[in-house]
N, C-alpha and C positions, 0 to 999 in steps of 0.2 A: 604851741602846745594846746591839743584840742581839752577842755577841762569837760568832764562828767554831770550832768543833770542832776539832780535830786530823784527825779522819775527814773531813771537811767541806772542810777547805784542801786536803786531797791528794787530794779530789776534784778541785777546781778547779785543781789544777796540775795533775793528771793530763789532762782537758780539753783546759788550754789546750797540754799539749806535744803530744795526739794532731792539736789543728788546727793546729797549727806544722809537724808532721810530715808534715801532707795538703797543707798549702800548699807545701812542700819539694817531695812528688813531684809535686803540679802542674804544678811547671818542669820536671822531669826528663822527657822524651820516652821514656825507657823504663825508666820505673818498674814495678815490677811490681803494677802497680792497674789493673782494668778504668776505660773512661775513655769517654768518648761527646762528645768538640767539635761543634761544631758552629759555623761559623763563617766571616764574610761579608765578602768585600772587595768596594769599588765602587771603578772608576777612570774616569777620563775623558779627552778629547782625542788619539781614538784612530783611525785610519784616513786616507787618502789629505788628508780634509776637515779632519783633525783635531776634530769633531764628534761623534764617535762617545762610545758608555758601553757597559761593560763589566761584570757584576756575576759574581761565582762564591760559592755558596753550597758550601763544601767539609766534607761530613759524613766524620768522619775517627775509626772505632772502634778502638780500644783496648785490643786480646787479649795480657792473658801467660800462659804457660804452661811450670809448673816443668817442666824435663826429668830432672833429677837433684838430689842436696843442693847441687851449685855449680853449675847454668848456668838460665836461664832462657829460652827465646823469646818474643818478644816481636812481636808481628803487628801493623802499621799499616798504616791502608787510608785511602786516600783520594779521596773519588767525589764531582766534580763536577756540582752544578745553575749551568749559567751560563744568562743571559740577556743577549744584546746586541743594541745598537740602532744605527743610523745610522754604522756603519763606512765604505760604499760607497754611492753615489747609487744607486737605483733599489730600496735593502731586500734586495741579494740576502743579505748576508749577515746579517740583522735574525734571530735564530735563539732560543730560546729551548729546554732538554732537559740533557740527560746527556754529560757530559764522558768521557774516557780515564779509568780506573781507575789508579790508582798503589797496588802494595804492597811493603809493604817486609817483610823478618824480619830481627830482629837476635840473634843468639845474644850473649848479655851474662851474667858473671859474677855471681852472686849478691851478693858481697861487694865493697867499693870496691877499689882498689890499696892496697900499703902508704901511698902518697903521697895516694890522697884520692880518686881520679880512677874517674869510673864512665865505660864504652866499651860499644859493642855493634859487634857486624857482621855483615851476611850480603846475600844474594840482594835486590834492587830489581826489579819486574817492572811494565813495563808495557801494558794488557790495552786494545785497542780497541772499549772497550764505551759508545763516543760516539752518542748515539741521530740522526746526522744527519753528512753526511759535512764538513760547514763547522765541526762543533765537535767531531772528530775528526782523530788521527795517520792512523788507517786502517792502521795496523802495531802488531805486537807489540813492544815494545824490554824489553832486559834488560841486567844490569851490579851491581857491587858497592856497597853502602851503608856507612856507617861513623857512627856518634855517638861524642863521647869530651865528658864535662864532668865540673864539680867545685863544690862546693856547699857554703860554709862562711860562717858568719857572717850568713846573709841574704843572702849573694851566691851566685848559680848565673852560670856563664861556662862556652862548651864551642860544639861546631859540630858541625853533621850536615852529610855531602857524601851523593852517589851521582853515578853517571855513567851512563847508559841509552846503548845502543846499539840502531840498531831491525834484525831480525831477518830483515827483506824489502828486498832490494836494489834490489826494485821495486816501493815501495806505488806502491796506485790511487789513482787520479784526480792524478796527476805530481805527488803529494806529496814533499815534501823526506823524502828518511829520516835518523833519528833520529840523531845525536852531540853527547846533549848533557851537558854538568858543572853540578850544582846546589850551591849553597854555603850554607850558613845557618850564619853566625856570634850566638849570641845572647849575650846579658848583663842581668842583672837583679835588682835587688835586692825584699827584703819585710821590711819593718818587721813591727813587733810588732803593731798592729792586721789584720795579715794583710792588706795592701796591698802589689801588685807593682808595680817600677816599672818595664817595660824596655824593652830595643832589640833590634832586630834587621833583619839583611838574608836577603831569598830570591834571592838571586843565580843567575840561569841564564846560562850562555855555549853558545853554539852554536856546534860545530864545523865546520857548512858553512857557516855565512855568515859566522863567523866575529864574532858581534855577541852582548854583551853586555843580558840586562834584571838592572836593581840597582833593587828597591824599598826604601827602606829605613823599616821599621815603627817608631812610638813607641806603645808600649800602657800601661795601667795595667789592672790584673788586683784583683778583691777575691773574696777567697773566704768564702762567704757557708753558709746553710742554709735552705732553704725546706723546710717542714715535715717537716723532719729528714733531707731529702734534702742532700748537701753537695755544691756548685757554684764554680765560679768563673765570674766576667761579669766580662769584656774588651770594652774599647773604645778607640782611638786613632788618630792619621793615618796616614799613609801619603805618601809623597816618592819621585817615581823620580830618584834621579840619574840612571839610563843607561836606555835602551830600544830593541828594535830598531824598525827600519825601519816607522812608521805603529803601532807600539804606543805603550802610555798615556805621557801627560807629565805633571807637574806633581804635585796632589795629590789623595790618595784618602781611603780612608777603609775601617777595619774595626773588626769587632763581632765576640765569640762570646763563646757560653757553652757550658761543660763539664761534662758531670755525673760525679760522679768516686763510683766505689761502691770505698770500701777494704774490702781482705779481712780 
């Protein structure tokens, strides 16, 4: 029996606390680690027919940047590839392209509260860089963002809000302009093998219509290495309890993977 070194085992525990450490700010939304998602929801039974599919591929990079010894910025962008099909009888709205841009900055504390709890806030902006006006606001909107979570034991729990107002009284083409509240309560846990278990809602409510979308996510996340590159692969359903008016019903379905380069 070959027996283990002293330098040898605190190799290996050193290791395993650095991927225990990477799989920690994994869950954290504003961790300070460069981060690159990439990641895919399908829904279905959507439009007038209820027939319709919906796909959004949302590439979503992952900028911090120290501003001082206590604050960090932290830059989230998120640009959708959607492709939809069979919303309306005739294809007009069958569109495939480039969504509305969403970014967020959060100016977040370097260090947790005395209590545990890591928070960021700042500026949500949203940019009409829809390559097609069926899969565009056609407005600018803007408004405050907020994350606050806490992360102890293999459990992360915490919610990110923003509220976007749009900035044109009168978008084209007699678009609804923008008041709207996003909610994302999450919760999750990671075992020791570095497997995530979790839940979460993307909760939007619209201010003018006054109508609720509640998807609410089950994922399982494994943080992995592919040739020394370190990753997380996500997969899990997807369930709308609520949707507006000829949006998706029932159940979905999402994937992503993240490549996560720590400093």
């Amino acid at each position: 029996m070959m027996l283990l070194g002293a330098a040898q085992l605190s190799c290996i525990t050193a290791h395993a606390d650095d991927n225990s450490e990477l799989a920690k700010k994994a869950q954290n939304p504003i961790a300070a680690m460069y981060s690159l998602p990439v990641q895919y929801n399908w829904d279905q039974k959507i439009g007038p027919s209820g027939n319709g599919m919906h796909s959004v591929t949302n590439l979503q990079p992952v900028l911090p940047f120290s501003l001082n010894s206590d604050w960090n910025l932290i830059s989230r962008t998120i640009l959708p590839v959607i492709d939809q099909h069979g919303l309306v009888e005739g294809g007009a709205a069958d569109k495939s392209g480039i969504g509305d841009v969403t970014q967020s900055f959060f100016f977040s504390p370097k260090k947790p509260t005395s209590n545990g709890w890591i928070w960021g806030a700042g500026p949500a902006l949203l940019l009409p860089t829809g390559s097609d006006d069926v899969l565009s606001a056609e407005q600018w909107a803007a408004g405050p963002t907020a994350v606050a979570l806490k992360q102890s034991n293999g459990w992360t729990r915490g919610m990110l809000a923003n509220h976007l107002w749009g900035l044109d009284s009168a978008p084209a083409d007699d678009k609804e302009q923008i008041s709207q509240t996003f909610l994302q309560p999450f919760f999750s846990y990671t075992n020791s093998s570095l497997t995530t278990f979790g839940i979460n809602s993307e909760s939007t409510y619209n201010w003018k219509s006054h109508q609720w979308s509640v998807p609410v996510n089950l994922t399982v996340t494994q943080l992995l290495k592919v040739g020394g590159q370190p990753m997380t692969v996500q997969i899990g359903p997807r369930y709308w309890l609520e949707s507006t008016t000829d949006g998706p019903e029932g159940w979905g379905f999402r994937a992503a993977i993240t490549l996560l380069f720590p400093r």
